[in-house]
PADODREN-964514 format. One record per atom (N, C-alpha, C, O, CB): atom name; x, y, z; residue number from 1. Coordinates in steps of 0.02 Angstrom, whole numbers. Glycine has a CB too. Layout:
BEGIN
<r atom="CA" c1="X" c2="Y" c3="Z" seq="NUM"/>
...
END
This chain:
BEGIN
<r atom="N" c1="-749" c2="1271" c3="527" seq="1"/>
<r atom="CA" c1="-711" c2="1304" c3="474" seq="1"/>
<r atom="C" c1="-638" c2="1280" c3="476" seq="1"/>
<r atom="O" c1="-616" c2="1258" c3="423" seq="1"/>
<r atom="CB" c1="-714" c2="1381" c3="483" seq="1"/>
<r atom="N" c1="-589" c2="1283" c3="541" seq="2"/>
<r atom="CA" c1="-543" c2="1256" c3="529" seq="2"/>
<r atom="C" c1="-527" c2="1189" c3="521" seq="2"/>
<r atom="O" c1="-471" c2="1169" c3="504" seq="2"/>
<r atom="CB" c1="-520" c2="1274" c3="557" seq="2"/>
<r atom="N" c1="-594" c2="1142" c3="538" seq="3"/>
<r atom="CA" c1="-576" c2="1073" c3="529" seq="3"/>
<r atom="C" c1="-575" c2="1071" c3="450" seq="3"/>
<r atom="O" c1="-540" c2="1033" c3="417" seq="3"/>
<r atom="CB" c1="-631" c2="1017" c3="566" seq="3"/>
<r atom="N" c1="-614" c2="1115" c3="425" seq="4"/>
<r atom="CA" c1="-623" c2="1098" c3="348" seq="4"/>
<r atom="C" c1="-550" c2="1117" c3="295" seq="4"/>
<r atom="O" c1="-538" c2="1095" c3="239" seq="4"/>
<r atom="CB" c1="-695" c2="1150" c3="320" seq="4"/>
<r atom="N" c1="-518" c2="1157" c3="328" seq="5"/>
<r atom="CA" c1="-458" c2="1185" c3="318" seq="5"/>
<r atom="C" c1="-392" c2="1151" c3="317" seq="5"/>
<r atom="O" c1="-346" c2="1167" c3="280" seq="5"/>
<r atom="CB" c1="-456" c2="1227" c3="358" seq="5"/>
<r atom="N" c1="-390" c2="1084" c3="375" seq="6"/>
<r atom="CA" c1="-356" c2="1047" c3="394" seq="6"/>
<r atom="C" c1="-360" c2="983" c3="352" seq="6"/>
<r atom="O" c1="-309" c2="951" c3="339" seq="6"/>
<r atom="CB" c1="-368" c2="1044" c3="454" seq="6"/>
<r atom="N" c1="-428" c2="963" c3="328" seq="7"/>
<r atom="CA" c1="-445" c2="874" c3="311" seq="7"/>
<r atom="C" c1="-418" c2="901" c3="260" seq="7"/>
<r atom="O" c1="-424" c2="958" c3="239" seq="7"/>
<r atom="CB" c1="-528" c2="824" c3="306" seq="7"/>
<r atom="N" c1="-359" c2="818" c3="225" seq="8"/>
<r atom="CA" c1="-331" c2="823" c3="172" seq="8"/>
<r atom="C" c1="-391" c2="810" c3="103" seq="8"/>
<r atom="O" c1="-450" c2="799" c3="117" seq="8"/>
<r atom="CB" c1="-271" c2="773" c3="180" seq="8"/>
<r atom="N" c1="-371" c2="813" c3="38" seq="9"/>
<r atom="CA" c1="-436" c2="820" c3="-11" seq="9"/>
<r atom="C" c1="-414" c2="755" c3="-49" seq="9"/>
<r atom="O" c1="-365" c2="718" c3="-41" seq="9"/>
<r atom="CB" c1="-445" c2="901" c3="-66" seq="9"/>
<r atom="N" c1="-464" c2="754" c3="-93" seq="10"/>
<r atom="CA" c1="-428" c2="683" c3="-158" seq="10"/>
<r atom="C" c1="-420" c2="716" c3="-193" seq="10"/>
<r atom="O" c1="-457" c2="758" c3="-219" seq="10"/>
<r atom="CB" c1="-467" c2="616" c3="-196" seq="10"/>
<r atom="N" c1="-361" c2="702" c3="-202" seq="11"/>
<r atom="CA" c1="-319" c2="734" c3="-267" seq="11"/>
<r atom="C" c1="-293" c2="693" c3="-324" seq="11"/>
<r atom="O" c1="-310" c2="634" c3="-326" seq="11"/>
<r atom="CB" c1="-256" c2="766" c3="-243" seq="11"/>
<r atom="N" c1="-257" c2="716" c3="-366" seq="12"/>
<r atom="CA" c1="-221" c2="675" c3="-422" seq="12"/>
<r atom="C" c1="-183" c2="633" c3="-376" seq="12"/>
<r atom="O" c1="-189" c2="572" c3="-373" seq="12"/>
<r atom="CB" c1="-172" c2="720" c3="-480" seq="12"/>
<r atom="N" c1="-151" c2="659" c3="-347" seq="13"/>
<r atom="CA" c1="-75" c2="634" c3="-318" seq="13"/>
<r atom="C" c1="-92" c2="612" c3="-288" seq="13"/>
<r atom="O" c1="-42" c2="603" c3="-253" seq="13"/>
<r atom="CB" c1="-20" c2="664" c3="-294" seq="13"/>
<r atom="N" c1="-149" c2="577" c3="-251" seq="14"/>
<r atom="CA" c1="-166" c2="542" c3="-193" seq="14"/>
<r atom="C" c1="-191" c2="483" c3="-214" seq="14"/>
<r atom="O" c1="-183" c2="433" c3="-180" seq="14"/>
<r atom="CB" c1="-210" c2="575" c3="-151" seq="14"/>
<r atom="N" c1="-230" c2="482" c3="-280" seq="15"/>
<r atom="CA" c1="-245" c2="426" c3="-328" seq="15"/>
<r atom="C" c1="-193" c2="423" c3="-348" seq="15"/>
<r atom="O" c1="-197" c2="368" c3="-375" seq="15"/>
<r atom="CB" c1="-293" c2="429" c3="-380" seq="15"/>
<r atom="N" c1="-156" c2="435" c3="-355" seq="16"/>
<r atom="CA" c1="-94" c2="399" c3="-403" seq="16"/>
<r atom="C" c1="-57" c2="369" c3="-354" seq="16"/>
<r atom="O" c1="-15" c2="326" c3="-370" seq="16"/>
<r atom="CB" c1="-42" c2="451" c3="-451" seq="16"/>
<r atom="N" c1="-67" c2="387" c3="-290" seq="17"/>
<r atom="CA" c1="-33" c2="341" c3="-233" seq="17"/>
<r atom="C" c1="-69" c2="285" c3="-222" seq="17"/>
<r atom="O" c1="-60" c2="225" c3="-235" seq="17"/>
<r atom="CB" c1="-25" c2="373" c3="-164" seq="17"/>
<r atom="N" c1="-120" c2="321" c3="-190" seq="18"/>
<r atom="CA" c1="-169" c2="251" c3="-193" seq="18"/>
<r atom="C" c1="-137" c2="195" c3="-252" seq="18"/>
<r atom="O" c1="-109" c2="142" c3="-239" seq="18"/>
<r atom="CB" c1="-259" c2="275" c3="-220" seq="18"/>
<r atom="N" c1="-153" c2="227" c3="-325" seq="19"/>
<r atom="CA" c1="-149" c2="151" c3="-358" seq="19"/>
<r atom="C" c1="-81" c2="119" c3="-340" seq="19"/>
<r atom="O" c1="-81" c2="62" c3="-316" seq="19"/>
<r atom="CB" c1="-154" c2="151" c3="-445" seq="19"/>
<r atom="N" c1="-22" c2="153" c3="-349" seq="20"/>
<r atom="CA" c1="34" c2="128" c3="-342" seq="20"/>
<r atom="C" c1="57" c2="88" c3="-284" seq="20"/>
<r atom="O" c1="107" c2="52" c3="-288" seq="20"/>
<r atom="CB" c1="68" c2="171" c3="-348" seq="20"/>
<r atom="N" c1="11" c2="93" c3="-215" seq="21"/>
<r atom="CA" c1="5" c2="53" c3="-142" seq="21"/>
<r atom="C" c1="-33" c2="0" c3="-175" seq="21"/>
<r atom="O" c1="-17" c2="-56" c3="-154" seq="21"/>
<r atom="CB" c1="-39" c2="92" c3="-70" seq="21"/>
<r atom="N" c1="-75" c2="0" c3="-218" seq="22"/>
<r atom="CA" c1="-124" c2="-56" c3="-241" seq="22"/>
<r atom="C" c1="-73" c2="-105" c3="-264" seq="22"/>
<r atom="O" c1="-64" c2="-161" c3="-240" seq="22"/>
<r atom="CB" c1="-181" c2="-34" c3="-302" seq="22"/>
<r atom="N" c1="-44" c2="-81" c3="-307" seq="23"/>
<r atom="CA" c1="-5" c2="-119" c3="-360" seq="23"/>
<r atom="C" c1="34" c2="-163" c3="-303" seq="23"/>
<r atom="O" c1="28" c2="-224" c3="-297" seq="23"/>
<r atom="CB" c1="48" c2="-67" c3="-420" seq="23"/>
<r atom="N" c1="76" c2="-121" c3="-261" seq="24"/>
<r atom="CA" c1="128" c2="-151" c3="-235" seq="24"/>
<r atom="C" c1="88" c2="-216" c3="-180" seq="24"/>
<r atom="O" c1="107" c2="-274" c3="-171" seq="24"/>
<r atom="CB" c1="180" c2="-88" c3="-196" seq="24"/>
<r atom="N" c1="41" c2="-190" c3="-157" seq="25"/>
<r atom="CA" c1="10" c2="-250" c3="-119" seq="25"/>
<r atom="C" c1="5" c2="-322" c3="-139" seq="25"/>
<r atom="O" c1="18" c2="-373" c3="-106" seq="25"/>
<r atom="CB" c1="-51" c2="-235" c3="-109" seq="25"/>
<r atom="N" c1="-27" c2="-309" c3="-229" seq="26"/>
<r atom="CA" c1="-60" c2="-377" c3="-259" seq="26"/>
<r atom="C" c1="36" c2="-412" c3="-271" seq="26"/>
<r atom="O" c1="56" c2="-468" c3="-256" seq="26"/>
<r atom="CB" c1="-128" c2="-360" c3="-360" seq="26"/>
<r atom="N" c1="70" c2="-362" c3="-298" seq="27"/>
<r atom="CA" c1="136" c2="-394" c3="-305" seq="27"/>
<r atom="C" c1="160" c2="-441" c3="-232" seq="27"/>
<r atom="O" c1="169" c2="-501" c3="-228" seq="27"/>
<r atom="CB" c1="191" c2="-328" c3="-322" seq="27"/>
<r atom="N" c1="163" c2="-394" c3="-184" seq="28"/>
<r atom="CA" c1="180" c2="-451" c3="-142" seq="28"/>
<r atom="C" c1="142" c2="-495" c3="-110" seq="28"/>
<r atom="O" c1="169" c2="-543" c3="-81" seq="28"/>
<r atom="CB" c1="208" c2="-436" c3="-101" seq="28"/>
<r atom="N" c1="74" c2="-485" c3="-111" seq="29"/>
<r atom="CA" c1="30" c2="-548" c3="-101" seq="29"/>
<r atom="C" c1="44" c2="-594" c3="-182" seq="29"/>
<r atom="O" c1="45" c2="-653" c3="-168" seq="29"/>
<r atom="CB" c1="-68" c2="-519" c3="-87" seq="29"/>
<r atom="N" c1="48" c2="-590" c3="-206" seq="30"/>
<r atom="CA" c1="88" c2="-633" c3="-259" seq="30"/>
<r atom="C" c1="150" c2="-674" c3="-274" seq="30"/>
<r atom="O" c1="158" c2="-723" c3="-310" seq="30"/>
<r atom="CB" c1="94" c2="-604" c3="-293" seq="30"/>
<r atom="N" c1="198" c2="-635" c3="-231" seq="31"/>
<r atom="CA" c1="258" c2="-670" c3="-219" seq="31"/>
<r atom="C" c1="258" c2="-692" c3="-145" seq="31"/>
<r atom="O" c1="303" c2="-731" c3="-128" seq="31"/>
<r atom="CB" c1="319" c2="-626" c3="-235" seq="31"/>
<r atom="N" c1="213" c2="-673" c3="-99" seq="32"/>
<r atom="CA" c1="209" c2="-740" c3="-57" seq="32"/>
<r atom="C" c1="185" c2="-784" c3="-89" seq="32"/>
<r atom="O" c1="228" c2="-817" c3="-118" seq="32"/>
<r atom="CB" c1="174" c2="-740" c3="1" seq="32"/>
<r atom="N" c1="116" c2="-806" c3="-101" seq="33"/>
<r atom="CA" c1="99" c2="-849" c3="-128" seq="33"/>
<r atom="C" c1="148" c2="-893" c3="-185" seq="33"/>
<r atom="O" c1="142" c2="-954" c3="-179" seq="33"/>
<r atom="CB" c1="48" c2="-824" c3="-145" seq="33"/>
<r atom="N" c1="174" c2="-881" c3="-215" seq="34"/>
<r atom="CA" c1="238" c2="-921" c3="-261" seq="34"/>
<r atom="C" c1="276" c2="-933" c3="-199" seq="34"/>
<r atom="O" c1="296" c2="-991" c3="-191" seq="34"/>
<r atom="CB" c1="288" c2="-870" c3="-330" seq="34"/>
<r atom="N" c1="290" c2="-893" c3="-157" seq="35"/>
<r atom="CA" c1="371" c2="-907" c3="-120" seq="35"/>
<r atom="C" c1="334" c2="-974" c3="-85" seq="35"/>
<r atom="O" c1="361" c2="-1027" c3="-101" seq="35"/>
<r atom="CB" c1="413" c2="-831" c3="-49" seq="35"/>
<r atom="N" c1="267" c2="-980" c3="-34" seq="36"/>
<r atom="CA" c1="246" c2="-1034" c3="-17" seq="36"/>
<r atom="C" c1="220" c2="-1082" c3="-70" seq="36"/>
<r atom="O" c1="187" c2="-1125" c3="-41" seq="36"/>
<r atom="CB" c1="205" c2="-1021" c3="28" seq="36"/>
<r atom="N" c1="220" c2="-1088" c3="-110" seq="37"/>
<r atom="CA" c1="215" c2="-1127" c3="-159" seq="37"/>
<r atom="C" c1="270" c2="-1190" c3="-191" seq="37"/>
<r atom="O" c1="267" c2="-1251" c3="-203" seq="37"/>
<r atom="CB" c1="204" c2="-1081" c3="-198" seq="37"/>
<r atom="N" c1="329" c2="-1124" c3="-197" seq="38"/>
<r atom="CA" c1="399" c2="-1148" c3="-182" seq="38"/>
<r atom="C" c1="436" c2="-1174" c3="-127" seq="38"/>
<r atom="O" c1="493" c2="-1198" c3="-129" seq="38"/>
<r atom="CB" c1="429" c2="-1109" c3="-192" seq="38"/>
<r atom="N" c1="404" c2="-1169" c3="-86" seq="39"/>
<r atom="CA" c1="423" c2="-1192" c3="-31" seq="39"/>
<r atom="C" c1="476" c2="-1158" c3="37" seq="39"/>
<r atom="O" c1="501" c2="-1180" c3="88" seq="39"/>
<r atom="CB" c1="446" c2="-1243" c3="-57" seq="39"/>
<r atom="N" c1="473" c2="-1087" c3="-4" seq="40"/>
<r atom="CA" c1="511" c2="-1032" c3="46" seq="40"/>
<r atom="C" c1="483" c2="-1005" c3="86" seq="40"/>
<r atom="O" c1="460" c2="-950" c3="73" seq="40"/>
<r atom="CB" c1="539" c2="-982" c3="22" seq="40"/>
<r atom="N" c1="474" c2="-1039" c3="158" seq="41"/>
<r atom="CA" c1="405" c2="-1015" c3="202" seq="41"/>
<r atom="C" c1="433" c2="-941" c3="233" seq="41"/>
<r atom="O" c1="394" c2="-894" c3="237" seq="41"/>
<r atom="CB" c1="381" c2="-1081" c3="277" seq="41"/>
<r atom="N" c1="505" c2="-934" c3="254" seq="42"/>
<r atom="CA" c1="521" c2="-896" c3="272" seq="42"/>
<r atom="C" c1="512" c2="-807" c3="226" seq="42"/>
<r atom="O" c1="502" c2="-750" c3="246" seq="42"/>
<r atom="CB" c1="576" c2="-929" c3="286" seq="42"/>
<r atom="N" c1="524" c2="-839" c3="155" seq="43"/>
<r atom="CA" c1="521" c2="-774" c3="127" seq="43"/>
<r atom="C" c1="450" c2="-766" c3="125" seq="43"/>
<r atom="O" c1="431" c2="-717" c3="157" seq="43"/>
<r atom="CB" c1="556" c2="-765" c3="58" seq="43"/>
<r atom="N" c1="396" c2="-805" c3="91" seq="44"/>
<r atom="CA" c1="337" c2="-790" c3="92" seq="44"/>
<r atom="C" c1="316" c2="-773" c3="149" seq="44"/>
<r atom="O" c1="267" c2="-736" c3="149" seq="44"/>
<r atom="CB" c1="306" c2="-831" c3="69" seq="44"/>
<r atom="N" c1="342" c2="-791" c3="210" seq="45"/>
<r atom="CA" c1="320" c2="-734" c3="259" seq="45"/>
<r atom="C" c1="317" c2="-673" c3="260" seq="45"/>
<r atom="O" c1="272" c2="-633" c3="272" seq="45"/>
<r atom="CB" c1="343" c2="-734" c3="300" seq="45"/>
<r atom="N" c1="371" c2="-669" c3="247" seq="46"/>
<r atom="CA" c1="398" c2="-570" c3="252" seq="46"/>
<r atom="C" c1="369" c2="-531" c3="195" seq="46"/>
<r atom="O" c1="350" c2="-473" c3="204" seq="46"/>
<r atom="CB" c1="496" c2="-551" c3="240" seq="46"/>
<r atom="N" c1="365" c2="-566" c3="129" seq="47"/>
<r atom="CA" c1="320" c2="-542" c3="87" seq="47"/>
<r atom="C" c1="243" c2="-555" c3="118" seq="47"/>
<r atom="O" c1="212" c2="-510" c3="90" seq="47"/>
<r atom="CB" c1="335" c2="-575" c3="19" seq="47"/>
<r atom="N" c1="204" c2="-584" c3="151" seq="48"/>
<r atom="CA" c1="138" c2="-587" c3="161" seq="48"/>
<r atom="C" c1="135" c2="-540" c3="235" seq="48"/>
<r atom="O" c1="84" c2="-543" c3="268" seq="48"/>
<r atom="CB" c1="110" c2="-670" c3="164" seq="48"/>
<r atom="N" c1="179" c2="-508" c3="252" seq="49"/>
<r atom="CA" c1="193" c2="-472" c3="315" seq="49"/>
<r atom="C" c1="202" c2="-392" c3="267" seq="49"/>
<r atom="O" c1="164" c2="-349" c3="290" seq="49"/>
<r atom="CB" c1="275" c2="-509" c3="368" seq="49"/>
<r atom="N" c1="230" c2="-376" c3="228" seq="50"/>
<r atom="CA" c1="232" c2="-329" c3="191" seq="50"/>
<r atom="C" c1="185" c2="-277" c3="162" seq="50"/>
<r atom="O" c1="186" c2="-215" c3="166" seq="50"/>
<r atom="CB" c1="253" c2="-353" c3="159" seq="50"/>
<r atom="N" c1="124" c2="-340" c3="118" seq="51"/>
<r atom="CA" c1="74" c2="-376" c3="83" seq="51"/>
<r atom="C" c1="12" c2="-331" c3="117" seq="51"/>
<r atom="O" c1="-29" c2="-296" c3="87" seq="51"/>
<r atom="CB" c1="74" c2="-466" c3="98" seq="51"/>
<r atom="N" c1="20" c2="-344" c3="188" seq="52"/>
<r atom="CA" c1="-16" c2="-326" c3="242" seq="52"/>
<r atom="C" c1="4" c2="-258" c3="256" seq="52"/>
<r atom="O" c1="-43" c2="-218" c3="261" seq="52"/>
<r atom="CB" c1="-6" c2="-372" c3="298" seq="52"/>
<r atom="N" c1="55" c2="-237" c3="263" seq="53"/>
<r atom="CA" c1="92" c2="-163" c3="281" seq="53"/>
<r atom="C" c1="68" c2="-124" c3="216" seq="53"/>
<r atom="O" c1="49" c2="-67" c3="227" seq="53"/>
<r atom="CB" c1="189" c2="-164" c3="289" seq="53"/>
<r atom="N" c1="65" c2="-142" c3="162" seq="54"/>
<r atom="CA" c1="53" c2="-107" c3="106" seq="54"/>
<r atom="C" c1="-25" c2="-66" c3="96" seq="54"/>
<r atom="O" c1="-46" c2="-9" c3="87" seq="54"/>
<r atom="CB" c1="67" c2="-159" c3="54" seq="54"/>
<r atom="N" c1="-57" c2="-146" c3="105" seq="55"/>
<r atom="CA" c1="-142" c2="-141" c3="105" seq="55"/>
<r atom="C" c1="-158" c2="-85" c3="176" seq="55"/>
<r atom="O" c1="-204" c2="-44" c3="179" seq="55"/>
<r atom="CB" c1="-184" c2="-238" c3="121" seq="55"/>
<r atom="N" c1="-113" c2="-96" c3="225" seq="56"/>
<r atom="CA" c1="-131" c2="-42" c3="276" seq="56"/>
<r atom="C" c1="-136" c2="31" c3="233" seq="56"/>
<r atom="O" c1="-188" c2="61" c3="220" seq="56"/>
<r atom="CB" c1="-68" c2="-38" c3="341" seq="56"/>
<r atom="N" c1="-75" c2="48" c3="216" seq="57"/>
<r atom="CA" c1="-77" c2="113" c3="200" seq="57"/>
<r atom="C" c1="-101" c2="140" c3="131" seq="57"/>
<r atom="O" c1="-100" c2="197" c3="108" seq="57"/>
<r atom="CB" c1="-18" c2="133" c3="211" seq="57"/>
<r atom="N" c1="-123" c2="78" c3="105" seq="58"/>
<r atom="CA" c1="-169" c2="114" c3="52" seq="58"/>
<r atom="C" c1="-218" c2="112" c3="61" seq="58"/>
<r atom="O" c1="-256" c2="142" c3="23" seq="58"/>
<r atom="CB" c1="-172" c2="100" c3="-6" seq="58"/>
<r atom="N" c1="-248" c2="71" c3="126" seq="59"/>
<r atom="CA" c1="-319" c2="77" c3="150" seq="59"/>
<r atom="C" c1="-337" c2="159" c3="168" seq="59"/>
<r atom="O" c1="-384" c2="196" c3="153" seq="59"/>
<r atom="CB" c1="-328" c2="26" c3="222" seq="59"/>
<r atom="N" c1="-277" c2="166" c3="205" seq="60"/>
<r atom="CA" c1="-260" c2="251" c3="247" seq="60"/>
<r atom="C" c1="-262" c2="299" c3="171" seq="60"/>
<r atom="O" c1="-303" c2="345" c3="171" seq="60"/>
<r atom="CB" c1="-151" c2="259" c3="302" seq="60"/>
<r atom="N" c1="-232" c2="293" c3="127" seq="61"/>
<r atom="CA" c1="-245" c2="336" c3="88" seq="61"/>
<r atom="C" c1="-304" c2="350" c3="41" seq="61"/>
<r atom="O" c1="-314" c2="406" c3="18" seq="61"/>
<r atom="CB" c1="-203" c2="334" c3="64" seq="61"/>
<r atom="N" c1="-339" c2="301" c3="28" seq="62"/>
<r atom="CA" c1="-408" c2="301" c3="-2" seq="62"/>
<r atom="C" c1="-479" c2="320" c3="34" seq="62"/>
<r atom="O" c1="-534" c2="328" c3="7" seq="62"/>
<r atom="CB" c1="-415" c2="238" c3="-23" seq="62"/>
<r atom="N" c1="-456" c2="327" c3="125" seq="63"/>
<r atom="CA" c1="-490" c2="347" c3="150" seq="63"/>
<r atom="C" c1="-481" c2="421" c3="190" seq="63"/>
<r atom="O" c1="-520" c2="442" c3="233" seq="63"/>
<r atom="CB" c1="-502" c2="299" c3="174" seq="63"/>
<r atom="N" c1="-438" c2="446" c3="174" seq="64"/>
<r atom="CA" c1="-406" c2="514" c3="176" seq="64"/>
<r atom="C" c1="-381" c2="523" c3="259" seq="64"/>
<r atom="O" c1="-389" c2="576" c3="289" seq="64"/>
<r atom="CB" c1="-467" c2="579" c3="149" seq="64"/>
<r atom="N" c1="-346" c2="452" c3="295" seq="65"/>
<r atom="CA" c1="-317" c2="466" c3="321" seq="65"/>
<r atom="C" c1="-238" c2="478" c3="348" seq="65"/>
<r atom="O" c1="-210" c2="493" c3="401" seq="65"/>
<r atom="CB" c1="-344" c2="453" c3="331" seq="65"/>
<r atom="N" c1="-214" c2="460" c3="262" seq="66"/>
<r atom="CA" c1="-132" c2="492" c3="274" seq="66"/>
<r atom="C" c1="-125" c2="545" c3="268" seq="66"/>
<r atom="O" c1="-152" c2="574" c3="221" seq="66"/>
<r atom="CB" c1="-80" c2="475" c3="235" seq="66"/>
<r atom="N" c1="-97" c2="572" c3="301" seq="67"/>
<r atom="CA" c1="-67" c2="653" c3="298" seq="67"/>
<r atom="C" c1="-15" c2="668" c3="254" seq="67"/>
<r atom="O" c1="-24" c2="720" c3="222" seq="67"/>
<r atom="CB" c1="-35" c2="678" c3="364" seq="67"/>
<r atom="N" c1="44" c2="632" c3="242" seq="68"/>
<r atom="CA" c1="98" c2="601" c3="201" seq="68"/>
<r atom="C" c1="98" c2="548" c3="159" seq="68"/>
<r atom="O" c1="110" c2="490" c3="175" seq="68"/>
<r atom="CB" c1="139" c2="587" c3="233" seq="68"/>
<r atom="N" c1="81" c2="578" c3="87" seq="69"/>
<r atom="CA" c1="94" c2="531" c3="43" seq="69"/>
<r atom="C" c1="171" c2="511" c3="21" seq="69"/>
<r atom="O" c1="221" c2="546" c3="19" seq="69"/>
<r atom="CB" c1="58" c2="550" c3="-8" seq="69"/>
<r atom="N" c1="157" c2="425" c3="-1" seq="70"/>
<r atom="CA" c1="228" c2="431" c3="-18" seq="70"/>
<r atom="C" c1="225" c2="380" c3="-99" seq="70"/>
<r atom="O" c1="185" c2="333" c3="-105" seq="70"/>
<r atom="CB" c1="287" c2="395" c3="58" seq="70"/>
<r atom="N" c1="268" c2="399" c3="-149" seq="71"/>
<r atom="CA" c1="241" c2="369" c3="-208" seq="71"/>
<r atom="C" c1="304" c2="331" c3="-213" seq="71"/>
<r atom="O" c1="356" c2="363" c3="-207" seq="71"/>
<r atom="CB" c1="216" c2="418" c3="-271" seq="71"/>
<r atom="N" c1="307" c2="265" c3="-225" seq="72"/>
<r atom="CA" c1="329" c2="213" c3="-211" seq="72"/>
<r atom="C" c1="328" c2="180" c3="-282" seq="72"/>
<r atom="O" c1="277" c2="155" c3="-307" seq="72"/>
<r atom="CB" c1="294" c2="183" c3="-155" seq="72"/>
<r atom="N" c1="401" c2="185" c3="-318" seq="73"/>
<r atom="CA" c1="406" c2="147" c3="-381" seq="73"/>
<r atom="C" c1="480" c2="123" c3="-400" seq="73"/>
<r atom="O" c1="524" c2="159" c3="-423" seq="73"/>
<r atom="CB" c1="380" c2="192" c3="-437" seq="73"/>
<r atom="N" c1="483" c2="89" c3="-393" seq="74"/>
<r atom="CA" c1="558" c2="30" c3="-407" seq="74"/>
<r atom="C" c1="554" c2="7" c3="-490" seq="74"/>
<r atom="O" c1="508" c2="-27" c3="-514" seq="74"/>
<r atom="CB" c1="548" c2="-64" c3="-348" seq="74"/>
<r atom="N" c1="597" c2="25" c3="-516" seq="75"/>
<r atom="CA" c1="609" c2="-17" c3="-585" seq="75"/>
<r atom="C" c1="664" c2="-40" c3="-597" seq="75"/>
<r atom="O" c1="673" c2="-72" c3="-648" seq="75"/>
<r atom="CB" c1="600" c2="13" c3="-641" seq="75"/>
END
């Protein structure tokens, strides 16, 4: 009973994180890929290091193990 009390649920706001971790992933697996393309190995690193940090935690949120969502939008 109390475990059931505790596990977080899918919610709106958790899909809407999810997608928005999605988004940001393909973006910076995208601008690595251009940055090594271009020939900026250094930046396409940190973007394909990011890329990776991103896909982590939207892996964690689609599988209901973040506790803390965080909604992530730059314009």
């Amino acid at each position: 009973m109390i475990r059931r009390m505790t596990t977080p649920r899918m919610t709106g706001y958790r899909i809407a994180c999810g997608i928005v971790w999605a988004f940001w992933t393909v973006a910076f697996l995208v601008g690595a890929v251009g940055s090594f393309g271009g020939g900026n190995v250094g930046t396409g690193l940190v973007l394909l290091v990011l890329s990776g940090l991103a896909a982590w935690y939207d892996v964690r949120i689609w599988t209901l193990r973040a506790r803390r969502l965080t909604f992530f939008i730059i314009f």
